[in-house]
C-alpha positions in Angstrom: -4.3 -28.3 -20.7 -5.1 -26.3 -17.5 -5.9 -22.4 -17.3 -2.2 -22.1 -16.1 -0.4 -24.6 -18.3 2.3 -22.6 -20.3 3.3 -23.3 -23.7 7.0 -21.4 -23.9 8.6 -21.4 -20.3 8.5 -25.6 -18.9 6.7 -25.7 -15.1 9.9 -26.5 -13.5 11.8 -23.5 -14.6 13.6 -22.2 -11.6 13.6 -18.8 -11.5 16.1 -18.8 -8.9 18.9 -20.1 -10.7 19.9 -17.1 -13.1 21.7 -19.6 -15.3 18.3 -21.3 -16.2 16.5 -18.2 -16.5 18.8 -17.0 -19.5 18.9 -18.9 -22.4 15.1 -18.1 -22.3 15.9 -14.4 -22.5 17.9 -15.1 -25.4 15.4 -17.4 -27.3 13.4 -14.2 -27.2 16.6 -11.6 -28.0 16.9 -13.4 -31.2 13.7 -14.4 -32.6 12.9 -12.6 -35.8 9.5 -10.5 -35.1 8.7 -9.5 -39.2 4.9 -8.7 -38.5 1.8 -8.2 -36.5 1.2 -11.7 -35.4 4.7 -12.6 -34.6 4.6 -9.4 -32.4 1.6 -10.7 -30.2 3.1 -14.5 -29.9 6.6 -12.9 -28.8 4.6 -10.8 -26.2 2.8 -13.9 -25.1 5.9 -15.4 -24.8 7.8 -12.9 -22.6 4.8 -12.9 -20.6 5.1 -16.2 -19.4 8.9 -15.7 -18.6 8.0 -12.2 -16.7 5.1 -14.4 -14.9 7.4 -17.2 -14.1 10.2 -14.8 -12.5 7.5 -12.6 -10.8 5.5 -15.0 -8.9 9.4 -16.5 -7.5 10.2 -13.2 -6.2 6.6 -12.5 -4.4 7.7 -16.3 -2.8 10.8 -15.2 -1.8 9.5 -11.6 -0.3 6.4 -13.5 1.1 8.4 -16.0 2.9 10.9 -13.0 4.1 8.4 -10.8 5.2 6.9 -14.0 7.1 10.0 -14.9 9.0 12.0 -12.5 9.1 14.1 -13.9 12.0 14.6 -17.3 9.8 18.3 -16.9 8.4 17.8 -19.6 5.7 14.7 -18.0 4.4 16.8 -14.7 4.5 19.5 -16.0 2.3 17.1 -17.0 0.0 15.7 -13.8 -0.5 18.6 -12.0 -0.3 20.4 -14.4 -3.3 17.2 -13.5 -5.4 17.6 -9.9 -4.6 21.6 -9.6 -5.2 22.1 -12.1 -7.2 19.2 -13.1 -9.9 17.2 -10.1 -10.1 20.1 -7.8 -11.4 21.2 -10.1 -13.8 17.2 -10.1 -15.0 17.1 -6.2 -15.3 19.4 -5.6 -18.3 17.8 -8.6 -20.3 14.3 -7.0 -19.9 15.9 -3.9 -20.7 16.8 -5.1 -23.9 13.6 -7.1 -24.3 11.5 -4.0 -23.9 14.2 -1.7 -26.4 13.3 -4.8 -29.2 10.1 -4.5 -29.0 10.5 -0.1 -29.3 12.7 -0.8 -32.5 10.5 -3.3 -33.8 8.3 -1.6 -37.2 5.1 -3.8 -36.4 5.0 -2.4 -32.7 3.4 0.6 -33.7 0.4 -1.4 -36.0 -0.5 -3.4 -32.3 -3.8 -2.7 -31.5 -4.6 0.5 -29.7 -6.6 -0.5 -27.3 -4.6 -3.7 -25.7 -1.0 -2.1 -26.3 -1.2 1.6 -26.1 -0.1 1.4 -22.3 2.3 -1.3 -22.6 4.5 0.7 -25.2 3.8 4.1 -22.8 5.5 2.3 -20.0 7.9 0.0 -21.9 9.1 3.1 -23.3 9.6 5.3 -20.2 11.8 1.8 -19.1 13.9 2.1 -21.5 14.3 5.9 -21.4 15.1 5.3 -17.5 17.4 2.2 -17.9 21.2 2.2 -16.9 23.4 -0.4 -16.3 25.2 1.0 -13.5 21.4 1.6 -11.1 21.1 -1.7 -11.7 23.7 -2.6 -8.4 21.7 0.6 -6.7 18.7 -0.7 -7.3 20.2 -3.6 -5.6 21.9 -2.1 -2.5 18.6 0.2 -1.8 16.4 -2.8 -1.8 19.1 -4.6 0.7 18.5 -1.3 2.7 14.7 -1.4 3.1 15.1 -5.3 3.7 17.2 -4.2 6.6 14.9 -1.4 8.1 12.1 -4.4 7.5 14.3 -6.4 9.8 14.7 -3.8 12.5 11.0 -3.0 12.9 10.2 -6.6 12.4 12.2 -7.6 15.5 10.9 -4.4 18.2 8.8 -6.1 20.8 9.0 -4.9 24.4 7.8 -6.5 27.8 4.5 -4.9 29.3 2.7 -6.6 32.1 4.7 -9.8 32.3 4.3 -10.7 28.4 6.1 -10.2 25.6 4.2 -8.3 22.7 5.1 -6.8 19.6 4.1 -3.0 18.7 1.6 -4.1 16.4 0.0 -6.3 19.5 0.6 -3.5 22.1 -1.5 -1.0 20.0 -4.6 -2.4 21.8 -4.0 -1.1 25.0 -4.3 2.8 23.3 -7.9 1.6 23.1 -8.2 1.1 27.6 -10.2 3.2 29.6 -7.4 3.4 31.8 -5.4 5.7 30.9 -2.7 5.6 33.1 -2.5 2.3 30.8 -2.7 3.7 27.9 0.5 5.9 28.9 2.6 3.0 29.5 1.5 1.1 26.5 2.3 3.9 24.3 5.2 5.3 26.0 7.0 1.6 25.7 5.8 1.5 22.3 8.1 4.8 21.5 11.0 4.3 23.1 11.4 1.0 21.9 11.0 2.6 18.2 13.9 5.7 19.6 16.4 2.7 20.5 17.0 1.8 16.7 16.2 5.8 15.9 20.0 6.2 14.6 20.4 3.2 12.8 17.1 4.0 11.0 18.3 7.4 10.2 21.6 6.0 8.8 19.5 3.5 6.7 17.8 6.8 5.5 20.8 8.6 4.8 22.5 5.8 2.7 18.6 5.2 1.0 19.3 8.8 -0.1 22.2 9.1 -1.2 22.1 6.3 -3.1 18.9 7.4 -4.6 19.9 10.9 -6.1 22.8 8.5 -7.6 19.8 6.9 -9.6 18.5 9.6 -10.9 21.7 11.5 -11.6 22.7 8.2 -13.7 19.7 8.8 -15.6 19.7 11.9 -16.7 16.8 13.2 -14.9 16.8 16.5 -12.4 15.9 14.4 -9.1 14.3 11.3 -7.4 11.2 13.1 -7.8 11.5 13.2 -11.5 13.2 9.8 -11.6 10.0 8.4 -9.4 7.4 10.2 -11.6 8.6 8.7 -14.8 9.5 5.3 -13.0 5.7 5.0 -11.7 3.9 6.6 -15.3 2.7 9.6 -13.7 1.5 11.0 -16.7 -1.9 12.2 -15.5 -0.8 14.5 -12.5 2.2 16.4 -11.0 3.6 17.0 -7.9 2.5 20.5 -7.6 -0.5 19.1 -8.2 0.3 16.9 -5.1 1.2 20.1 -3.5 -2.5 21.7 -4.3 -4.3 18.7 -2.6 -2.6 19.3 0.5 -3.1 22.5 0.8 -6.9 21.9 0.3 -6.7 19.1 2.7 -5.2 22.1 5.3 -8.5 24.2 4.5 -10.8 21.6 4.3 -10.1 19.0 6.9 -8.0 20.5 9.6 -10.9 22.4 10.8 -12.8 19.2 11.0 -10.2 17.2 12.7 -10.1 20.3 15.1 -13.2 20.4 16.3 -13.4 16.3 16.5 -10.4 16.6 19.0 -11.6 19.2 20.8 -15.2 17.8 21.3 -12.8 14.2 22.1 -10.9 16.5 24.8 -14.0 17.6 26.1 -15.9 13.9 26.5 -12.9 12.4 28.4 -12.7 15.4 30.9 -8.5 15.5 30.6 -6.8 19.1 30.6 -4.8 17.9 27.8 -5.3 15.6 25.1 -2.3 13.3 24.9 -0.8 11.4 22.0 -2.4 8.5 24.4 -6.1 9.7 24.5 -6.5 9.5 20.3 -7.8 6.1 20.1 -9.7 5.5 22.9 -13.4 5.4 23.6 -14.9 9.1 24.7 -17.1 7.3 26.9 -14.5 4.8 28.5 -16.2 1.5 26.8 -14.0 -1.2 26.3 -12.3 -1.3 23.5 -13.8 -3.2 20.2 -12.9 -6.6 19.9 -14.2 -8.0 17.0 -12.5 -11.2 17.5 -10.4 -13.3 20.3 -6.7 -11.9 19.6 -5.9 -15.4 18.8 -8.7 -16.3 16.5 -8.2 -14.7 12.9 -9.8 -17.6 11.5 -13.1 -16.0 13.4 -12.2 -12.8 11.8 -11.6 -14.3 8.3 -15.0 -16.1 8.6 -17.0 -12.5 9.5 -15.1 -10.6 6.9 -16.4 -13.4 4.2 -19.8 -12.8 5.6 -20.2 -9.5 4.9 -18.6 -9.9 1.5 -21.7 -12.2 1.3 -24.2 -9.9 1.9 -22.7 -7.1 -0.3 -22.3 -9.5 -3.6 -22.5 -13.0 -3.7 -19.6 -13.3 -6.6 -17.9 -10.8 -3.8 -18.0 -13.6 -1.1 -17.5 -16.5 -3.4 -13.9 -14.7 -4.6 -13.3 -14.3 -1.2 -14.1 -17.8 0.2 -11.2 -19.2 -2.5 -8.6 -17.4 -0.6 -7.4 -20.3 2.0 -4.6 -19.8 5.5 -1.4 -21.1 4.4 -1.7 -20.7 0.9 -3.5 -17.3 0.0 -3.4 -16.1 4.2 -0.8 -15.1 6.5 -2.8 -13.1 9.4 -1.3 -13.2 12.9 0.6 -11.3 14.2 4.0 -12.4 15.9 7.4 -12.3 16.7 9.7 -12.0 13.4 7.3 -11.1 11.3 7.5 -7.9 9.4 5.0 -5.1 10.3 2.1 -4.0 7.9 -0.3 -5.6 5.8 0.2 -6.0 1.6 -1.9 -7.9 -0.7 0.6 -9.8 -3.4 0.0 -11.2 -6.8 1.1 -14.8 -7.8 1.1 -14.8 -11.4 1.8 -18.3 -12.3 -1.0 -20.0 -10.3 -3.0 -16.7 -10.8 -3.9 -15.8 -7.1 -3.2 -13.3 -4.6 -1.7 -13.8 -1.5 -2.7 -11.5 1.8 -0.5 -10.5 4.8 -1.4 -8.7 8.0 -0.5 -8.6 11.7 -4.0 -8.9 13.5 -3.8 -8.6 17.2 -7.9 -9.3 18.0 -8.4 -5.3 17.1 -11.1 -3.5 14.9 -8.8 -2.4 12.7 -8.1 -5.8 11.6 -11.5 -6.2 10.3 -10.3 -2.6 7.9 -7.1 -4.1 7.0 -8.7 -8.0 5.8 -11.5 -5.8 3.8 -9.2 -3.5 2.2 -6.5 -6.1 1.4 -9.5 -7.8 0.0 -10.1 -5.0 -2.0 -6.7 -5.4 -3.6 -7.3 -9.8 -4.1 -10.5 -8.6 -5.9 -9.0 -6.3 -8.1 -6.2 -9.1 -9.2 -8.5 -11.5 -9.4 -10.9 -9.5 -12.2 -7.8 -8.4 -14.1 -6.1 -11.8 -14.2 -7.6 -12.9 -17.2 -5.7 -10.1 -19.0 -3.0 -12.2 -21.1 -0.4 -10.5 -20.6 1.1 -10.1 -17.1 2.5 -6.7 -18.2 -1.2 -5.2 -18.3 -2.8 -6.8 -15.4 -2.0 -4.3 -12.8 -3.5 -0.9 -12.8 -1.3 2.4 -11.5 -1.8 2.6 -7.5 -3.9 5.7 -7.6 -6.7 3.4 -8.6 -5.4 0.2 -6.9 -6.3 2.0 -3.6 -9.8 2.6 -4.6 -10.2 -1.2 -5.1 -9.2 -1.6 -1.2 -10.7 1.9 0.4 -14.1 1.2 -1.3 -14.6 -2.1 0.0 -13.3 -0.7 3.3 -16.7 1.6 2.8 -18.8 -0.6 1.4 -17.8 -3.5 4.1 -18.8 -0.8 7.2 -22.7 -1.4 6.6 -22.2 -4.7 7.7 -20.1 -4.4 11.0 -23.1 -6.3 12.9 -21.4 -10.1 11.8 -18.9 -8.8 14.6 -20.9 -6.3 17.3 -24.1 -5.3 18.2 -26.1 -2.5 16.7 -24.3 0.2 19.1 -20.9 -1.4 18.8 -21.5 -1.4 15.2 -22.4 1.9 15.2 -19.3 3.2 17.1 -17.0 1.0 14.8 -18.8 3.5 11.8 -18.0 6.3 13.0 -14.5 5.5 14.1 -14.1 4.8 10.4 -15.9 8.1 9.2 -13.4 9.7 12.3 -10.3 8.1 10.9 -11.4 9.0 6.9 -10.9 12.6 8.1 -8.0 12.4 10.5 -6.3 10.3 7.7 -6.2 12.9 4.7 -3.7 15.3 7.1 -1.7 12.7 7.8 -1.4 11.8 3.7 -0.8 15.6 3.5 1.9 15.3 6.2 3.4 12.2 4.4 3.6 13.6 1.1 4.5 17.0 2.5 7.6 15.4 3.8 8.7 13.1 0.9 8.2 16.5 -1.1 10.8 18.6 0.7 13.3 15.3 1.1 13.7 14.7 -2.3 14.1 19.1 -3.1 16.5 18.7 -0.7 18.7 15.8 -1.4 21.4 17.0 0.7 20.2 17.8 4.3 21.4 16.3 7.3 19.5 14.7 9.9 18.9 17.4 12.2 18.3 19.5 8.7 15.5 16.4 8.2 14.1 16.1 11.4 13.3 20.2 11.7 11.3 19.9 8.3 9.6 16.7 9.5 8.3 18.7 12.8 7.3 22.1 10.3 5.3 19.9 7.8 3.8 17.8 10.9 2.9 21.0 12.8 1.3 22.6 9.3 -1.0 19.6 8.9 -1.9 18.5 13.0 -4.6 20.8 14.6 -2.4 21.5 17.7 -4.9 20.1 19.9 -2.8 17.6 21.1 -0.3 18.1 23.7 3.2 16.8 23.3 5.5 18.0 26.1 7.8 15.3 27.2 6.9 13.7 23.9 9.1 15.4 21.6 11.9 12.8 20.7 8.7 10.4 19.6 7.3 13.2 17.8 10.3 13.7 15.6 11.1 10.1 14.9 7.1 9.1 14.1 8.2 9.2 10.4 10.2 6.2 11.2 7.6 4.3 11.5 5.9 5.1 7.9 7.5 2.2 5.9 6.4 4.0 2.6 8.8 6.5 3.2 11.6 3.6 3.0 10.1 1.1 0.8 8.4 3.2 -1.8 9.4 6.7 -2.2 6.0 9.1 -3.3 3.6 6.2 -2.4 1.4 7.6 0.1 -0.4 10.5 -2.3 -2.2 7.8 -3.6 -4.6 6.8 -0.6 -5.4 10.4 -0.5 -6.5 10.1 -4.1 -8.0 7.3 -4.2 -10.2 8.1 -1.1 -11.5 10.7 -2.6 -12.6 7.8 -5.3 -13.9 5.6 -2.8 -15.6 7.8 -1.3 -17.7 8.7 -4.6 -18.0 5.0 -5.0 -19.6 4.7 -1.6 -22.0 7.6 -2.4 -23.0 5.8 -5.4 -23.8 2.5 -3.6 -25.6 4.3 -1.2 -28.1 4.7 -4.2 -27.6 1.8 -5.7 -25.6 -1.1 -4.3 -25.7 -3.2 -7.2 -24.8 -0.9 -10.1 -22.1 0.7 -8.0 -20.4 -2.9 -7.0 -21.2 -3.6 -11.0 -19.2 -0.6 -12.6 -16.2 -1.2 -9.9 -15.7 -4.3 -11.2 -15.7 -3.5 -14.1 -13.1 -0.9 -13.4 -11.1 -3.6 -11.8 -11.8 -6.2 -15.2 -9.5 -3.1 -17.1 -6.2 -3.5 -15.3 -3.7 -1.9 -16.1 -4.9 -1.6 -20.0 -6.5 2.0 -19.5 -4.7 5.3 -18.4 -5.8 6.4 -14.8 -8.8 8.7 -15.5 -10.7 6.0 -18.2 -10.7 3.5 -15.0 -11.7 6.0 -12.5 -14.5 6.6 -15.0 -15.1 3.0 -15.8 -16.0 3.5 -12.2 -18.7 5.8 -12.4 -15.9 8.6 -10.5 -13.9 11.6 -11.5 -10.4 11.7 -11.1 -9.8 15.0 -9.2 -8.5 15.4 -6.2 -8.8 19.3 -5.9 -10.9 21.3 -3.4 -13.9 21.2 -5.7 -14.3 17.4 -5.2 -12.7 17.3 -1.6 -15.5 20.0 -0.1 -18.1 18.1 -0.8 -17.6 14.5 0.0 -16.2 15.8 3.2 -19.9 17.0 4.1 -20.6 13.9 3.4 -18.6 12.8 5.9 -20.1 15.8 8.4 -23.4 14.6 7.4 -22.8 10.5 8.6 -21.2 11.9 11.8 -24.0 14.1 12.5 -26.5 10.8 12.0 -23.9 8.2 13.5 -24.4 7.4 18.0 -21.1 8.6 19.9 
């Protein structure tokens, strides 16, 4: 029998078919569970099922996300969406309520359970049949946002290019280049600026529905519950940005003024933030046509940093683990997704030929490695740890990866591909801040309108930007640039946690600095936990401290000061 083979749910169970799916939901409503053991085989059980219907769904959102311009795949999608997973929701509901009201739960052992019956039981507390067609209509929502950004492409110099292929000409010496490129790019995002604000709207009032059906104050609550946030708190989340304001801001100041300085420009321009000082040619790590070239480097330096590392890596094939171009139809953005039947993850991404493809592959990577360590964990339910450490999988290998930039440049090219990355770590946190900042006041303020919304988003922005960049004639794309943060659609309070888990990574990368090998060793075995641990036991299975407060911010930020001190311009 193979590693995969499954004992209760057949192999050619189709998940898509809701009438299939059910009479295995009700073998498992009605079985007797009268101790210990029958507990564990039940669990087993409705692991497979949960496996079977999870890995159809990534299918369907894979293939979606793929093509989204393909009406059949849409359908597909869409009839999974509307009209199977609904039907799913209040027969795990009542799975998950058995095993609350089951005696022999509570005699589980500690240590493989304790988490599953934490989150099992915030479920239940959460569940209501009538989010269940809400749930529904906001993920029909974000599917149509998706669509709308998946479909902007504008035509620049006799080609048609999407925004994600466009952003390499914000890398040109010549500016007057740089200007077009990015001024095309934002008013092709302001044509669809009102039907993303009504998808916004309806995303929010539909929302505070949810949370009003169950019982809880608003989103905010509803979301902290929803995602197990038992180990922090939003004014928590409201004390790292204001540390991020004293601590980085400063830096990010002085990098954009020294940056004003090097071009010679009277103003620094939305435009001028990604180029080179000294008017080099952008990096190109790879032909924009060649991600194979780029998958091939990326598994070197995986090589170099642990053999096991590039050996993981080197499984992951195009067309069956891989989707990396970038092109017309597809949906922005990059995501690493589980498939828990065949136990492998799956990794999508736009490259365009730019260096930040080479950060996306590694920290997607990041996220395969972390499945692939935990997916020995029997049951599905426990294989995936909370986000907040799921982004120090990908950040750190984004870190560790950089020492090893030469399998694409030369030793100066390398050098200036380091310290973009130190750059960005810095100029990143803000931005977090700005996200979360924002998120923060929409969800305090359920009821604002759109110009309500759009004078908060320019306060918060202004708060966390160093106002060394000059906007005028800008300001329409300026007030709209939340539009294009697909968090803020998709996942509601997902953003926090790259700031977090930076601030992990970045401890991680001190540690391998000292010692490669024990650092990579304790990671992994981090990432071998899952989801079986509450946050702070896996950032300490790590070898890190979960804190994000000025005390840890300060000084891994000097850190930072310290490489960019040591690092060629």
């Amino acid at each position: 029998m193979s590693d995969n083979a499954r004992r209760f749910v057949p192999d050619d169970l189709d998940a898509g078919d809701f009438d299939r799916l059910q009479p295995w939901f009700d073998q498992l409503l009605a079985r007797p569970l009268p101790d210990v053991p029958a507990v564990q085989q039940w669990l087993d059980d409705a692991s497979q099922l949960a496996e079977v219907i999870s890995e159809y769904g990534s299918r369907r959102q894979i293939e979606h996300s793929c093509h989204t311009d393909d009406a059949e795949i849409e359908k597909r999608y869409m009839d999974f969406v509307e009209h199977v997973a609904p039907r799913i929701k209040p027969l795990e509901f009542r799975l998950a309520k058995k095993l609350l009201e089951t005696p022999s739960a509570a005699s589980l052992p500690a240590d493989r359970h304790e988490m599953l019956l934490r989150q099992w039981r915030a479920d239940v507390e959460l569940y209501r049949d009538a989010n269940v067609p809400l749930q529904t209509e906001v993920t029909k929502l974000t599917t149509q946002y998706g669509k709308l950004c998946g479909a902007m492409t504008v035509e620049f110099h006799g080609k048609t290019w999407t925004l994600q292929q466009l952003a390499r000409f914000l890398e040109d010496p010549d500016r007057s280049l740089r200007q077009e490129a990015w001024t095309l790019s934002s008013q092709r995002r302001l044509k669809d600026r009102q039907a993303i604000d009504e998808i916004f709207d309806q995303l929010m009032t539909i929302r505070s529905r949810i949370a009003a059906n169950a019982d809880m104050p608003d989103y905010r609550a509803y979301v902290w519950k929803s995602h197990y946030r038992e180990d922090y708190t939003p004014a928590d989340c409201k004390r790292f940005g204001d540390a991020i304001a004293e601590v980085c801001l400063p830096v990010v100041g002085r990098m954009q003024r020294q940056r004003k300085q090097s071009l010679g420009v009277e103003a620094l321009r939305p435009w001028d933030l990604s180029v080179d000082v000294l008017g080099r040619a952008s990096l190109q790590p790879f032909p924009s046509d060649d991600a194979l070239a780029m998958l091939g480097g990326v598994g070197s330096i995986f090589q170099r940093l642990s053999p096991e590392l590039g050996s993981m890596f080197g499984q992951m094939k195009p067309g069956r683990n891989l989707d990396l171009d970038s092109r017309l139809g597809k949906r922005p953005g990059g995501f690493q997704s589980s498939l828990e039947v065949v136990k492998e993850p799956f990794i999508f991404m736009n490259a365009a030929g730019l260096h930040h493809d080479v950060e996306t592959m590694l920290h997607e990577a990041g996220h395969a490695f972390h499945y692939m360590d935990a997916r020995s964990i029997p049951l599905v339910f426990l294989r995936h740890a909370p986000l907040e450490f799921c982004e120090v999988a990908s950040m750190s290998m984004e870190l560790l990866g950089s020492g090893h930039l030469d399998v694409f440049y030369n030793e100066q090219d390398a050098g200036r591909a380091r310290r973009k990355q130190m750059e960005s770590i810095v100029g990143l946190l803000p931005w977090i801040a700005t996200i979360d900042g924002f998120q923060h006041w929409l969800y305090e303020n359920p009821n604002h309108t759109s110009a309500r919304r759009t004078q908060a988003w320019e306060s918060i922005f202004s708060r966390f930007s160093s106002h060394e960049v000059d906007w005028t004639g800008c300001e329409d794309a300026r007030a709209a640039r939340w539009h294009a943060q697909l968090h803020i659609f998709h996942y509601p309070f997902y953003y926090v946690e790259y700031g977090i888990a930076q601030l992990g990574a970045l401890q991680v990368w001190q540690q391998f600095r000292k010692d490669p090998r024990d650092a990579i060793r304790k990671l992994r075995r981090a990432f071998a936990l899952g989801g079986t641990r509450p946050l702070p036991e896996l950032f300490d299975a790590a070898g890190i401290r979960f804190d994000f407060s000025a005390a840890t911010l300060e000084p891994l930020m000097q850190m930072v000061r310290d490489e960019l001190e040591q690092l060629p311009v």
